[in-house]
C-alpha positions as CSV (number, residue, x, y, z in Angstrom):
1,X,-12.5,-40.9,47.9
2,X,-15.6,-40.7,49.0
3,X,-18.8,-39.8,48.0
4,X,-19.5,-36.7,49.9
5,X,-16.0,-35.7,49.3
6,X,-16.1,-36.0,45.5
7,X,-19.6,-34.0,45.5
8,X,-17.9,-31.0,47.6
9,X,-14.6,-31.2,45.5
10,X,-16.8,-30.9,42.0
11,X,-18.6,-28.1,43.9
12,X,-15.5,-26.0,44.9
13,X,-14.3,-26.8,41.0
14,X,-17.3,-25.2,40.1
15,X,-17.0,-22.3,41.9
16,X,-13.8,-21.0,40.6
17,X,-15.1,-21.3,37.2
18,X,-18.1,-19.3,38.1
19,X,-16.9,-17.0,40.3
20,X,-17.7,-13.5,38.9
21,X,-15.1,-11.3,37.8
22,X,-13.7,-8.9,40.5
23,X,-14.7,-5.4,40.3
24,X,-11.0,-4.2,39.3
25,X,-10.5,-6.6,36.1
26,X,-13.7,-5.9,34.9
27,X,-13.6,-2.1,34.9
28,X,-10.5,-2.7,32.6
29,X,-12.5,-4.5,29.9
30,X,-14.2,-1.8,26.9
31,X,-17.6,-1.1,27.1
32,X,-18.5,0.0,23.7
33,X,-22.6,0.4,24.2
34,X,-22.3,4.2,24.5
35,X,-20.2,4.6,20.8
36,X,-22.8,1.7,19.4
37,X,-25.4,3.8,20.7
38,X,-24.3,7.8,20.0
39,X,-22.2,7.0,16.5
40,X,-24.1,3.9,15.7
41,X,-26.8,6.2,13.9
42,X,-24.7,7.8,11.4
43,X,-23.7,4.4,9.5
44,X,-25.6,3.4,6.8
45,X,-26.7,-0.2,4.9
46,X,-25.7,-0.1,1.0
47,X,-27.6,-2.3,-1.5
48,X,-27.1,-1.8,-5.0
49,X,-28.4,-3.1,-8.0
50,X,-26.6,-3.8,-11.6
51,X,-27.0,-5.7,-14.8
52,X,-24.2,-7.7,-16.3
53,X,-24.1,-8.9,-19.7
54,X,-23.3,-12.6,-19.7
55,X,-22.4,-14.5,-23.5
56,X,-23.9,-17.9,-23.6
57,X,-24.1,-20.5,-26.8
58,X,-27.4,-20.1,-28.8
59,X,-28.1,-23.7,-28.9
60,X,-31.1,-25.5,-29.6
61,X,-32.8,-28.2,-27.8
62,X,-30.8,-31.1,-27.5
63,X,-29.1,-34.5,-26.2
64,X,-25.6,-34.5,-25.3
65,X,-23.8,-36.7,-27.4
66,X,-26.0,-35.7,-30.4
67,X,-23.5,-34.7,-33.3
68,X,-25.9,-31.9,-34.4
69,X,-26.5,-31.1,-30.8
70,X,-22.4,-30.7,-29.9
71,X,-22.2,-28.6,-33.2
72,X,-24.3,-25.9,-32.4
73,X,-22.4,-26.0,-28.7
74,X,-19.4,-25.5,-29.9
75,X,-19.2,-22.9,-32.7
76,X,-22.7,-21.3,-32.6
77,X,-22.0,-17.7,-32.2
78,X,-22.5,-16.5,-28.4
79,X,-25.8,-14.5,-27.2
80,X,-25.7,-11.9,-24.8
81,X,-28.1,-12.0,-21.4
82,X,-28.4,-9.8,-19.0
83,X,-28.4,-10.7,-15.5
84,X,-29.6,-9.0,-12.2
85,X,-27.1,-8.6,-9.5
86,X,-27.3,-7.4,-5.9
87,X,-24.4,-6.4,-3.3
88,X,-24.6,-5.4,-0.2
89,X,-22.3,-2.8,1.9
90,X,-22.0,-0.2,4.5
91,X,-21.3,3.6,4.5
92,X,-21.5,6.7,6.9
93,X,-22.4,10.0,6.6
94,X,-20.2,13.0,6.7
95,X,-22.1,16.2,6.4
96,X,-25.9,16.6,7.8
97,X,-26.9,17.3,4.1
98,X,-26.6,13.7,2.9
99,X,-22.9,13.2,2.0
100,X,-22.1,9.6,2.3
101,X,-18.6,8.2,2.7
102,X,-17.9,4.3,1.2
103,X,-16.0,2.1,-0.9
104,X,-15.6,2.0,-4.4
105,X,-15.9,-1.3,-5.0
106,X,-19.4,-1.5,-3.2
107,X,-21.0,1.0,-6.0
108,X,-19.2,-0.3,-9.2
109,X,-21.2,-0.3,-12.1
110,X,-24.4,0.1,-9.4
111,X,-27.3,1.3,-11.7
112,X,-29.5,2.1,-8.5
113,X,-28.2,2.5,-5.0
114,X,-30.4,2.3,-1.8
115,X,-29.3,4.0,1.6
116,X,-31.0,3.1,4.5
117,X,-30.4,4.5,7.6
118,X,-30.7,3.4,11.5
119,X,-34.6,4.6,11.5
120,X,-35.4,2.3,8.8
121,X,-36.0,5.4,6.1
122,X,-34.9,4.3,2.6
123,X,-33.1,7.2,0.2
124,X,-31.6,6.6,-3.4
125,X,-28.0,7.8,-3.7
126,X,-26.5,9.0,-6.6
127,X,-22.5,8.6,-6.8
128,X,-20.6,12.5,-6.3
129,X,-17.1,10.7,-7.4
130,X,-15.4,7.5,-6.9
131,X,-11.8,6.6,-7.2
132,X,-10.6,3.2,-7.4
133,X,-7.0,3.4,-6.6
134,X,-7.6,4.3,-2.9
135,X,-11.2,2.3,-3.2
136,X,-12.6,5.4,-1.9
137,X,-16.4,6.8,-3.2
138,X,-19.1,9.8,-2.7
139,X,-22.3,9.5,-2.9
140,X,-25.1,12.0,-1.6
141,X,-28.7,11.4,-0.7
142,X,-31.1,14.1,-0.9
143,X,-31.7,14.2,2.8
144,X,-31.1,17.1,6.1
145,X,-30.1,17.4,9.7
146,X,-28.7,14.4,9.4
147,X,-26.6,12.6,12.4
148,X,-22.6,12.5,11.3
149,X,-19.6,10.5,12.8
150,X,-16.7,12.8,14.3
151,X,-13.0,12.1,13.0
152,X,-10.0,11.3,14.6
153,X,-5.9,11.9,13.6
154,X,-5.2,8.2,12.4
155,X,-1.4,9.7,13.7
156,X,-2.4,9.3,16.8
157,X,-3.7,5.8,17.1
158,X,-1.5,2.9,18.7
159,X,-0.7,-0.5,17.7
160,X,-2.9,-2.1,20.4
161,X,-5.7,-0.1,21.3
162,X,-8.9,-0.8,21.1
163,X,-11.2,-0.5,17.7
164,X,-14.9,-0.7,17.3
165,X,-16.3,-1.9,13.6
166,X,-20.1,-1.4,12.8
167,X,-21.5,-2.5,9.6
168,X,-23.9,-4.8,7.5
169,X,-22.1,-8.0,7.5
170,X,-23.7,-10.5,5.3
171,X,-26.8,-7.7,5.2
172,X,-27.0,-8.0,8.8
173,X,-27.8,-4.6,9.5
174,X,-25.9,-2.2,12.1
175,X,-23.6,-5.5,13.0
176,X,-20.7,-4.0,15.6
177,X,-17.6,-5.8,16.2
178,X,-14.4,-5.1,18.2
179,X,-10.5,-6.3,18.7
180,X,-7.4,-4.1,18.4
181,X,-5.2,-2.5,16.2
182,X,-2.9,-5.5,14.8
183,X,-0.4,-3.4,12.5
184,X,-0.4,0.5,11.3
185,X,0.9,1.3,7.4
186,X,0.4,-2.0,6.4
187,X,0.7,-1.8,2.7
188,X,-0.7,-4.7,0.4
189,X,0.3,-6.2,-3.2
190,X,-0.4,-3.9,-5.8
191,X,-2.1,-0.9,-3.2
192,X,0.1,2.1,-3.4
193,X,-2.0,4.9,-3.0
194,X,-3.2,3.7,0.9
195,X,-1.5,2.8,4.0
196,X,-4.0,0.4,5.3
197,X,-4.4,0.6,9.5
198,X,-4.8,-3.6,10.3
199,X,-7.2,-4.8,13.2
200,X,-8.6,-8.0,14.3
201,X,-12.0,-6.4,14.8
202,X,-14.4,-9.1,12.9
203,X,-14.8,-7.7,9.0
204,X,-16.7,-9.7,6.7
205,X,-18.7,-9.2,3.5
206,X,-20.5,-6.4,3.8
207,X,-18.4,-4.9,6.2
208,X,-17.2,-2.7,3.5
209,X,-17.3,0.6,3.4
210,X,-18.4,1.1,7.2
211,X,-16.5,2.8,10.0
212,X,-14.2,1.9,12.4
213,X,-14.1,4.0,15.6
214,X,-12.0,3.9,18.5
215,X,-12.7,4.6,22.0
216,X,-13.4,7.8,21.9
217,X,-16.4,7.1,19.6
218,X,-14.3,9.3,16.8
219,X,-13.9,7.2,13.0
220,X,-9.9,6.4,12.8
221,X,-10.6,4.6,9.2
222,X,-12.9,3.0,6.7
223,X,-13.3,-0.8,6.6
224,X,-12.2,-1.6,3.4
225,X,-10.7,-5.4,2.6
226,X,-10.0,-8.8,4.5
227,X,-7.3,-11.2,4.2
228,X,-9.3,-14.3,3.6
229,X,-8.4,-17.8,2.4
230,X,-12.0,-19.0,2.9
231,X,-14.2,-15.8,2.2
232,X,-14.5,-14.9,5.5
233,X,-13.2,-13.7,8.6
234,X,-9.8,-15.0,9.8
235,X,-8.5,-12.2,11.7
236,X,-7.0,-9.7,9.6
237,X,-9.1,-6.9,8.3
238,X,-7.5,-3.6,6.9
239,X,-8.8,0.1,6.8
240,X,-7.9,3.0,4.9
241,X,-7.3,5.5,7.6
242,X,-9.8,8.4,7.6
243,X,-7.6,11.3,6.6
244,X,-6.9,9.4,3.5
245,X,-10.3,8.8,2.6
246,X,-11.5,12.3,3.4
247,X,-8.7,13.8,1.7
248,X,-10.0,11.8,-1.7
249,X,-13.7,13.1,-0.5
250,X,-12.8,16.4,-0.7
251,X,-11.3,15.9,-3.8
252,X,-14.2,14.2,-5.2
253,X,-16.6,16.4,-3.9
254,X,-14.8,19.6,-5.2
255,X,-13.9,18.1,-8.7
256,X,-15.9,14.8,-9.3
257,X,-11.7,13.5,-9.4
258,X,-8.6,12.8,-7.4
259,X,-5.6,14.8,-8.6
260,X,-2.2,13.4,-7.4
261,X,1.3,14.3,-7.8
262,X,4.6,12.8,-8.9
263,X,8.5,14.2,-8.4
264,X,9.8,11.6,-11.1
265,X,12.0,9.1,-9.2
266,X,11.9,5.6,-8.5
267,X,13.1,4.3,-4.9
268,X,14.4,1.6,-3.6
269,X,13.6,0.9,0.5
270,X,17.0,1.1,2.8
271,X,18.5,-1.8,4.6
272,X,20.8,-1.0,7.6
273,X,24.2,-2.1,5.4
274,X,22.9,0.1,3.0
275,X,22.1,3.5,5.2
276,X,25.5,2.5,6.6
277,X,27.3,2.7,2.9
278,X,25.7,5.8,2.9
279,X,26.8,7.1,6.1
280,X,23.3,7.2,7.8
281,X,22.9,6.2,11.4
282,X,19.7,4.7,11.0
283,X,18.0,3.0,7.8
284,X,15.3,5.5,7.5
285,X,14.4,7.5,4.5
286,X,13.7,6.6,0.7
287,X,16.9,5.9,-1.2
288,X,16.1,7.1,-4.6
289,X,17.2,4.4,-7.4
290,X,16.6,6.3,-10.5
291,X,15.7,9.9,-12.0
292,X,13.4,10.2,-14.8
293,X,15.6,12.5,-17.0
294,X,12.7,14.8,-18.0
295,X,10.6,15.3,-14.4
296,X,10.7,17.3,-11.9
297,X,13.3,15.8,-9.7
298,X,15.5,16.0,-12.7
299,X,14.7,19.1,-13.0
300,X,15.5,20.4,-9.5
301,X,18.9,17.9,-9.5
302,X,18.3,15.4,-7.5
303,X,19.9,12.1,-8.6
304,X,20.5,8.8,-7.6
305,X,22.0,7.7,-4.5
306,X,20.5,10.7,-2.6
307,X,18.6,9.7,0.2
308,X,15.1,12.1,0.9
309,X,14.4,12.1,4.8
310,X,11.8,15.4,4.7
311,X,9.1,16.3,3.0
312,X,8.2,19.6,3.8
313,X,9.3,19.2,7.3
314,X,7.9,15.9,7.5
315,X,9.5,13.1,8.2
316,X,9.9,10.0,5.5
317,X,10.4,6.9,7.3
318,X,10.2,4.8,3.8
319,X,9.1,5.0,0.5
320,X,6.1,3.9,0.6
321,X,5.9,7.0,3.1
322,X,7.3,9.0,0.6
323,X,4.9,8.0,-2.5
324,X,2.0,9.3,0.1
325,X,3.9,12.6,1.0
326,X,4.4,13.6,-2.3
327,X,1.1,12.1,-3.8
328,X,-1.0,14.3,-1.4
329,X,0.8,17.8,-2.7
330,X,-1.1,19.7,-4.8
331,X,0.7,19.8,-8.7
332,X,2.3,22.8,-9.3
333,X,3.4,23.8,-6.3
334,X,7.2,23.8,-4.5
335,X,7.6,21.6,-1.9
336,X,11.1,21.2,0.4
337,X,13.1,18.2,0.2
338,X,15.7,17.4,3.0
339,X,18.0,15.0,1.4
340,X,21.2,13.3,2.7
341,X,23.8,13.1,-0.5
342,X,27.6,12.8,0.2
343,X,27.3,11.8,3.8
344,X,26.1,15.5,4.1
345,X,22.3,17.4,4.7
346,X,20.9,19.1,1.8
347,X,17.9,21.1,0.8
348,X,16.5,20.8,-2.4
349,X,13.1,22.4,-3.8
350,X,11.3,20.4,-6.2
351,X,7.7,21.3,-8.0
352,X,5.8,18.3,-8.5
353,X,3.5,17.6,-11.7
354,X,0.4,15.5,-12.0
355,X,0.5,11.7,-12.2
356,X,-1.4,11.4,-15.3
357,X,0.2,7.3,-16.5
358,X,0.8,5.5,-13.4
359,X,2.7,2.8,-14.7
360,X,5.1,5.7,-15.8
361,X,8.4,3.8,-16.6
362,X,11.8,6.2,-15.5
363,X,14.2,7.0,-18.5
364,X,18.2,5.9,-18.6
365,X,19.9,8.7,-16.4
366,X,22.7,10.2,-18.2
367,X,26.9,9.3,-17.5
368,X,29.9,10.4,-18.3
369,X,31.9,9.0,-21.4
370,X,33.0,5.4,-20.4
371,X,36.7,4.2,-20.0
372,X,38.5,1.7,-22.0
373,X,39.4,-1.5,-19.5
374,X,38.2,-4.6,-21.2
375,X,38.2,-7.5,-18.6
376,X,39.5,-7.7,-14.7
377,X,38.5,-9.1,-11.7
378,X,38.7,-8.1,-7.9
379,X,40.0,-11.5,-6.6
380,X,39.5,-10.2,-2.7
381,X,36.0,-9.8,-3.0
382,X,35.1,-12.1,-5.3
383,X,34.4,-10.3,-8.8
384,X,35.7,-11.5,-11.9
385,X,33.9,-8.6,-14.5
386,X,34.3,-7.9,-18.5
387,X,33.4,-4.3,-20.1
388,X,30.3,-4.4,-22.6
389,X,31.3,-3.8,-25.6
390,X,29.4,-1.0,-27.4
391,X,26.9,-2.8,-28.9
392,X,26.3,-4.5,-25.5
393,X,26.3,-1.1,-24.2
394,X,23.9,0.5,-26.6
395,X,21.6,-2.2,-26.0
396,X,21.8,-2.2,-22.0
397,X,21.0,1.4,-22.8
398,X,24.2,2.6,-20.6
399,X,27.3,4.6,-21.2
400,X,29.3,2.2,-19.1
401,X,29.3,-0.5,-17.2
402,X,31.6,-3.7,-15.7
403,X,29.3,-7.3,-16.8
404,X,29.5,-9.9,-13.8
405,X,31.2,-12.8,-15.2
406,X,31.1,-14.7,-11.8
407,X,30.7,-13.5,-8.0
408,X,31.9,-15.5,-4.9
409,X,32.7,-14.7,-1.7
410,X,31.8,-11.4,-0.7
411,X,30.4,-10.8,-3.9
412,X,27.8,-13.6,-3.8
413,X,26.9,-12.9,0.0
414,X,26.0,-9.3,-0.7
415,X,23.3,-10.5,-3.7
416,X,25.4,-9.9,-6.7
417,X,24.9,-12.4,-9.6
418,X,26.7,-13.5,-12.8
419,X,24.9,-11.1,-15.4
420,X,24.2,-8.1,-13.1
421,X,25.7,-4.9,-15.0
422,X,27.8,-2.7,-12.5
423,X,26.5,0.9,-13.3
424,X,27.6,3.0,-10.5
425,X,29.0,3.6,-7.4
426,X,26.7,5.5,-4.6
427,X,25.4,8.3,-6.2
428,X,28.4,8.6,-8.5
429,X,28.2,6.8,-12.1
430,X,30.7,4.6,-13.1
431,X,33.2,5.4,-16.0
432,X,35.9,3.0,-15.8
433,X,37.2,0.2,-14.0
434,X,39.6,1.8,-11.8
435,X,36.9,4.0,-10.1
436,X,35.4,0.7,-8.8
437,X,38.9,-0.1,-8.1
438,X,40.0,3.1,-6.4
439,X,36.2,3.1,-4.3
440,X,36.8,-0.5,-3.1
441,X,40.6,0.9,-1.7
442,X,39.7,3.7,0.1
443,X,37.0,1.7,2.2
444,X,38.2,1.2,5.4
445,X,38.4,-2.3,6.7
446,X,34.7,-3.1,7.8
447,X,33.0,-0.4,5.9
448,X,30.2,-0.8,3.2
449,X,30.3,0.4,-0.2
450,X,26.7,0.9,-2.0
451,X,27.1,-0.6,-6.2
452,X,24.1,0.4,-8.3
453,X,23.8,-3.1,-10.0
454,X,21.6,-3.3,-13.4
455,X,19.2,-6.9,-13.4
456,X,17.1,-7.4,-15.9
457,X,16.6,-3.3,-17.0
458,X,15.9,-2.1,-13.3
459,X,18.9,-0.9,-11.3
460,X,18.9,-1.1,-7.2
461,X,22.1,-0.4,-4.8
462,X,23.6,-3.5,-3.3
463,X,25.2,-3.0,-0.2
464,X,29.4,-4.4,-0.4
465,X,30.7,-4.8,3.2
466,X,34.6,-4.7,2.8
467,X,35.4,-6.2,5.9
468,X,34.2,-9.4,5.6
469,X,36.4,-10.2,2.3
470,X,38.9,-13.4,2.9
């Protein structure tokens, strides 16, 4: 090839790669200079100060290796220092009178907090209320006609649309950032209390506390944590959405504390076998597992095995949807429960209390007087099972229950182990052997039969398909 022809190919090569976008295509792409510009004022730079006590040796001067030296290192009573630290977050403003909304975590143990706005004035914050379960604080600076984000219905956003983050990553002051919304209710190891909104909008140190808009320039949630293996940014960020938060502001604001409520119940999440033992078309709902014997669920008879789809008309797609629902009611107050129980639709009303320990551990439910079979098995599916003998049963904490000696087959393939306790059958307890016996018979071929299996103190319903038995 020539020459010329090698200078005009490279030229035409260029060309595409430089070519400017058509008009069309980039129309479609966000422009998000108006929100940065019209919202942008209302988010805030956090820095706080605290001083933490550190214990060091009180040594003296020294060579390593000198006997008298390592002495006093090792066994001379500690001294306490105090040490300056700094931290920096983000924040946005609520009310024109100086109500500020961030996270928790960025005013911990903060001994003097320092607001500074878009126009470069500098307030001192005090903290109105912060709660660390839902990592959501208050704090107010004495300042008027101040500019304030609008909120959005977090119900209403997609998976996929477009989100805006602005912030002080790093203490880079009024930082925005974009991507999408990756994932909606995410929930995270030991976070309960929030159903985190996920995004790929760039979050980093800092970040926290600062809002995350969408298109419409309205806040959808509050930056709150990363998933990081390195410290920073790798594409997931999470958000408490703002209803959430503001529902904790309001609280804080009105009380300086968050009141939530509890019905008493532990739950287990549905599987499809499982909804299908129960005779539920779909697995949606929260499949309760266990009944504190002295709460209010108790108290308004729900038990285990029923299945709570509504909560007040609203629908409970798991129980982690559920915990929320019922959390948010205000204590002492009835709330309507559409349950499924018996493969039929029931209403129940329950009054909730406040969740005052919330590592509250659910009592042993109450059963009917056990049987007297001592040791079978069910060969077709599997089960070879012994009765516990009263000391066993005492123990276990149980009226009854069948001990699995050994599981195969269908057994095995459903999750059951040697040592789990059969305790009951759906929402029925168990009292003898032949009531597992009987169940197991009248299961057509190919349907599913739902065991509440004891493991290690905590009971949970395993799913028994009939049909596949050999």
């Amino acid at each position: 090839m020539s020459v010329k022809k090698l200078i005009v190919s490279a030229m035409l090569l260029a060309s595409v790669f430089v070519a400017p976008l058509p008009a069309a295509m980039a129309a479609e792409l966000p422009d998000f200079s108006g929100i940065v510009e019209s919202e942008g004022k209302a988010v805030v730079n956090i820095s706080t100060t605290s001083m933490v006590k550190e214990a060091t040796a009180d040594v003296p001067d020294g060579m390593e290796g000198d006997p008298f030296f390592e002495f006093f290192r090792r066994f001379a009573p500690p001294r306490q220092q105090e040490r300056q630290e700094n931290s920096l977050g983000s924040g946005f403003i609520i009310s024109p009178d100086g109500y500020v909304l961030t996270n928790a975590h960025v005013v911990a143990r903060a001994e003097k907090i320092t607001v500074k706005l878009t126009d470069k004035r500098e307030y001192q914050a005090r903290v109105i209320g912060s709660d660390a379960r839902s990592d959501v604080a208050l704090i107010k600076i004495d300042a008027g006609n101040l500019p304030v984000v609008r909120r959005a219905d977090p119900k209403l956003l997609k998976v996929g649309e477009w989100v805006l983050a602005i912030g002080s990553p790093f203490g880079f002051e009024n930082t925005a950032t974009s991507g999408i919304v990756s994932g909606k209710n995410r929930l995270l190891p030991d976070e309960s209390a929030v159903q985190f909104i996920q995004t790929d909008a760039a979050v980093n140190p800092g970040n926290s506390g600062g809002p995350l808009f969408n298109m419409r320039g309205e806040v959808v949630g509050m930056n709150s944590q990363i998933y990081s293996r390195s410290g920073g940014f790798m594409g997931i960020s999470f958000a408490i959405p703002i209803d959430t938060a503001m529902n904790v502001a309001d609280q804080l604001k009105a009380k300086g504390k968050v009141t939530r409520s509890r019905i008493g119940v532990v739950i287990q999440e549905l599987s499809r076998d499982l909804a299908a033992s129960f005779g539920l078309a779909k697995p949606s709902g929260a499949l309760v597992n266990a009944v504190d014997p002295k709460g209010p669920a108790q108290k308004a008879g729900l038990k285990a095995g029923d299945i709570i789809v509504k909560v007040n008309g609203q629908e409970v797609s798991s129980g982690a949807d559920l915990q929320r629902l019922i959390s948010d009611m205000p204590p002492g107050k009835a709330i309507a429960l559409d349950i499924w129980r018996n493969r039929a639709a029931l209403g129940i009303k329950v009054v909730p209390e406040e969740l005052k320990d919330e590592d509250a551990r659910v009592a042993q439910r109450e059963y009917r007087k056990p049987g007297s079979e001592n040791e079978q098995s069910l060969a077709q599916i599997g089960l070879k099972l012994q009765e516990l003998s009263p000391a066993q049963l005492q123990r276990a904490g149980i009226p009854y229950g069948l001990l699995v000696r050994a599981a195969n087959g269908v057994a095995m393939r459903a999750g059951i182990q040697p040592g789990d306790i059969i305790v009951g059958i759906g929402s029925d307890p168990l009292a003898s052997f032949a009531q597992l016996r009987d169940a197991l018979a009248k299961a057509s071929k190919g349907g599913t039969v739902a065991l509440q299996v004891m493991r290690q103190g905590m009971v949970q319903f395993v799913p028994l398909t009939i049909g596949e038995a050999k």
